[in-house]
C-alpha positions in Angstrom: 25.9 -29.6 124.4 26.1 -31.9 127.5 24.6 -29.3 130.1 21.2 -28.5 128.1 21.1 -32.4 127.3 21.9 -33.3 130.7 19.1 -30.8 131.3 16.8 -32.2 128.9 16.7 -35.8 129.8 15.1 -36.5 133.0 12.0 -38.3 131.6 13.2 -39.7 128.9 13.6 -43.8 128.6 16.7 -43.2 126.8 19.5 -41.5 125.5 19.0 -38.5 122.7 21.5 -40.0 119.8 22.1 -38.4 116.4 18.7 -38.5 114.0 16.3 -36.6 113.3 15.4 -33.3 115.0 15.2 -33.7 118.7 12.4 -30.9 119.2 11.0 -28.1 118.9 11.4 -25.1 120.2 10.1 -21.7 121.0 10.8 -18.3 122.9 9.1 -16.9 125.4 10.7 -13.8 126.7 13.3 -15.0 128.3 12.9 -18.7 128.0 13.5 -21.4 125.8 10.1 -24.3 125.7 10.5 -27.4 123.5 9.4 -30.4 123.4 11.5 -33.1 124.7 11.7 -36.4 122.1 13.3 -39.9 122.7 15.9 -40.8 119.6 12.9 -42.7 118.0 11.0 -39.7 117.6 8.5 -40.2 120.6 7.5 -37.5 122.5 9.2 -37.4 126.0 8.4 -34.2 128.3 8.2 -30.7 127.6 11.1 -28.1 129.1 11.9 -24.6 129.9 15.4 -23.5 130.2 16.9 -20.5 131.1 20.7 -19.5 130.8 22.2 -17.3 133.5 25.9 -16.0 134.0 27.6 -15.9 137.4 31.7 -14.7 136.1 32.9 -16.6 133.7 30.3 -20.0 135.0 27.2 -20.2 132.9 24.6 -21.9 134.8 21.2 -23.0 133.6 18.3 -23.2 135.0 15.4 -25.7 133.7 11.4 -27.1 134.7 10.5 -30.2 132.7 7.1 -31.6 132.5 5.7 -34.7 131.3 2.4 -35.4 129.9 0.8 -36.7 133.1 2.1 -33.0 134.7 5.2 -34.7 136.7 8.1 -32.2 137.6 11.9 -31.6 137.8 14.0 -28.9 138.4 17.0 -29.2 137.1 20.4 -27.4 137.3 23.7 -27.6 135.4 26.6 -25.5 136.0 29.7 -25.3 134.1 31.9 -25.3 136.7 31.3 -29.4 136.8 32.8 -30.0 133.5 36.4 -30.2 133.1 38.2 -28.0 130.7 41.6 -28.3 128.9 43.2 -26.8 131.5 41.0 -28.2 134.8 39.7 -31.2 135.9 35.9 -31.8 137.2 35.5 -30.6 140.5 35.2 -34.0 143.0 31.7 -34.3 143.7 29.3 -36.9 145.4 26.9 -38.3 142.7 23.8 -40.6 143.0 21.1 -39.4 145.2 21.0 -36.8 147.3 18.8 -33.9 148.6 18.5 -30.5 148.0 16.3 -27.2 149.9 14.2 -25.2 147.8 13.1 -21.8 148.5 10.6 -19.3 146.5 11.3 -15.9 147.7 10.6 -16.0 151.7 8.6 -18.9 151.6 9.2 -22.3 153.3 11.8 -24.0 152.4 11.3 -27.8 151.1 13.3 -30.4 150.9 13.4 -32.5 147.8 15.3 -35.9 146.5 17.5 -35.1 144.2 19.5 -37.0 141.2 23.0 -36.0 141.2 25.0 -36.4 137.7 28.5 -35.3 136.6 26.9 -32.6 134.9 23.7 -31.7 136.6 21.1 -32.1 139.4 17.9 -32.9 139.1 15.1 -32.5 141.7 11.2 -33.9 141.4 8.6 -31.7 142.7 5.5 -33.2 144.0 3.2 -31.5 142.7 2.5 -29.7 139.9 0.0 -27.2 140.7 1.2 -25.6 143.8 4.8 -25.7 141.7 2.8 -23.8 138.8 1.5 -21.2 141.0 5.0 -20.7 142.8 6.9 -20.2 139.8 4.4 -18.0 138.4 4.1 -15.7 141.1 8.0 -15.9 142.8 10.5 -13.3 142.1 13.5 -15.7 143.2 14.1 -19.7 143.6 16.7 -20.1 146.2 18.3 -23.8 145.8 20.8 -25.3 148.2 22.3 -28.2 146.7 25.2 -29.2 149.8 28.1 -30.2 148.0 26.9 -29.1 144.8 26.5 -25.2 145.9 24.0 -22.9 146.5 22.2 -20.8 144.0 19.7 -18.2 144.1 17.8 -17.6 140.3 16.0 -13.7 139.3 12.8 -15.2 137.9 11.0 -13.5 135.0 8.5 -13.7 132.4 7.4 -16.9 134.2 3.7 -16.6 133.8 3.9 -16.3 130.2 6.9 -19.5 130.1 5.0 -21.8 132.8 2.1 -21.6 130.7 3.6 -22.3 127.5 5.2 -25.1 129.1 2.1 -26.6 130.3 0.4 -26.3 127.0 3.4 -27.8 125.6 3.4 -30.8 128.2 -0.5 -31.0 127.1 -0.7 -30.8 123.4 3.2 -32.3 122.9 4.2 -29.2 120.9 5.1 -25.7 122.3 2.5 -23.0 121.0 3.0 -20.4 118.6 4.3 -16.7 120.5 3.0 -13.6 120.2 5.3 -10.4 120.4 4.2 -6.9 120.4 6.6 -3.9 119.9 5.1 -0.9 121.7 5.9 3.2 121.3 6.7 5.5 123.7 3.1 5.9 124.6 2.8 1.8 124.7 0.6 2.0 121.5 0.8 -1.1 120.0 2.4 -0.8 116.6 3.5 -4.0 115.6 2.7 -7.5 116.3 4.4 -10.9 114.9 3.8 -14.5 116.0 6.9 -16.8 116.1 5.7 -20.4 115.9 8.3 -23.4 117.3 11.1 -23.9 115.2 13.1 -27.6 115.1 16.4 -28.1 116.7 19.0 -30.2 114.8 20.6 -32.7 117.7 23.6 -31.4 116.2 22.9 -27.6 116.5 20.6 -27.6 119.6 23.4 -26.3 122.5 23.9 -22.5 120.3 20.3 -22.2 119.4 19.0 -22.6 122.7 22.0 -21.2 125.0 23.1 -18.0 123.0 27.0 -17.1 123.9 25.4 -13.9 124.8 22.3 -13.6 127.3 18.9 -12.7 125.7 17.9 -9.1 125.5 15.6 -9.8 128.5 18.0 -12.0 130.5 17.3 -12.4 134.5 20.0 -11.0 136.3 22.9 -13.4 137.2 22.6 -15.8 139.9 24.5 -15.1 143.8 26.2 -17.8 143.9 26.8 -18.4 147.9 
């Protein structure tokens, strides 16, 4: 659970405790959107996250928005949590500074917040961030210590704009899904509208142990 809440809490005024359903949630394509609450119940930010698999690491990969459209990127890598068998990894935490790169476009340099179990970056911003994730094939981010990573985007037009109709209305819209022939007829359509997530039950639900059917490929990790 602690990488998608570490994920999940940059705009939030406090910790997410045990209570009642911390958001909710909805798929589209490849991403998870929900609607970020505070453990009163008050709505927070909205997120998309994204697992991907580099080996045995699973790494995600997340944009949060708030109502008044500010934005983080946020990673979290299981390679920075200790396991029965390895310690964390020694790492400098507070702030710190990571380059950002969408495909071969500039590279920018943005403050981050380094935690044991994720980094978070603000982006200035939020239209020219909208366009570039909608339109980028890859997001290249260097983190120094951290590591470098470079993310396979997809279905991001259909995720940004859930996201920012999420951050708008506080609740992520309802998804529509059309299964297609051979000949890309149409045959079936079904709308999935956002479900809750239990605090207890929200890591399995919104990382599957297995990627989704339309996974991005899995990060180089330089």
């Amino acid at each position: 659970m602690a990488l998608f809440l570490a994920l999940g809490l940059p705009l939030a005024a406090g910790s997410l405790v045990a209570g009642p359903a911390r958001a909710e949630v909805v798929r589209v394509g490849g991403w998870f959107v929900s609607n970020e609450k505070t453990a009163d119940g008050v709505f927070s930010h909205c997120l998309m996250v994204n697992s991907y698999l580099s080996g045995e690491r699973r790494i995600l990969l997340s944009v949060s928005l708030s109502g008044d459209h500010k934005a983080l990127i946020g990673i979290a890598d299981s390679a920075w949590l200790a396991t029965a068998d390895t310690p964390a990894p020694l790492r400098p935490l507070g702030p710190g500074k990571a380059d950002v790169r969408f495909d071969d476009g500039p590279t920018r340099t943005l403050k981050t917040e380094v935690t044991a179990v994720a980094i978070r970056a603000g982006v200035p911003g939020w239209p020219p961030l909208r366009e570039a994730l909608r339109k980028a094939k890859q997001l290249a981010v260097d983190t120094g210590p951290s590591g470098a990573f470079r993310f396979h985007l997809y279905d991001m037009s259909e995720a940004v704009a859930a996201l920012e109709v999420c951050a708008d209305t506080g609740m992520p819209p309802a998804v529509k899904v059309q299964a297609r022939d051979k000949t890309g007829k149409v045959v079936e359509e079904r709308e999935f509208k956002p479900v809750p997530v239990p605090r207890s039950q929200d890591l399995p639900l919104i990382v599957p142990s297995a990627p989704p059917a339309v996974a991005p490929a899995a990060p180089a990790v330089r």
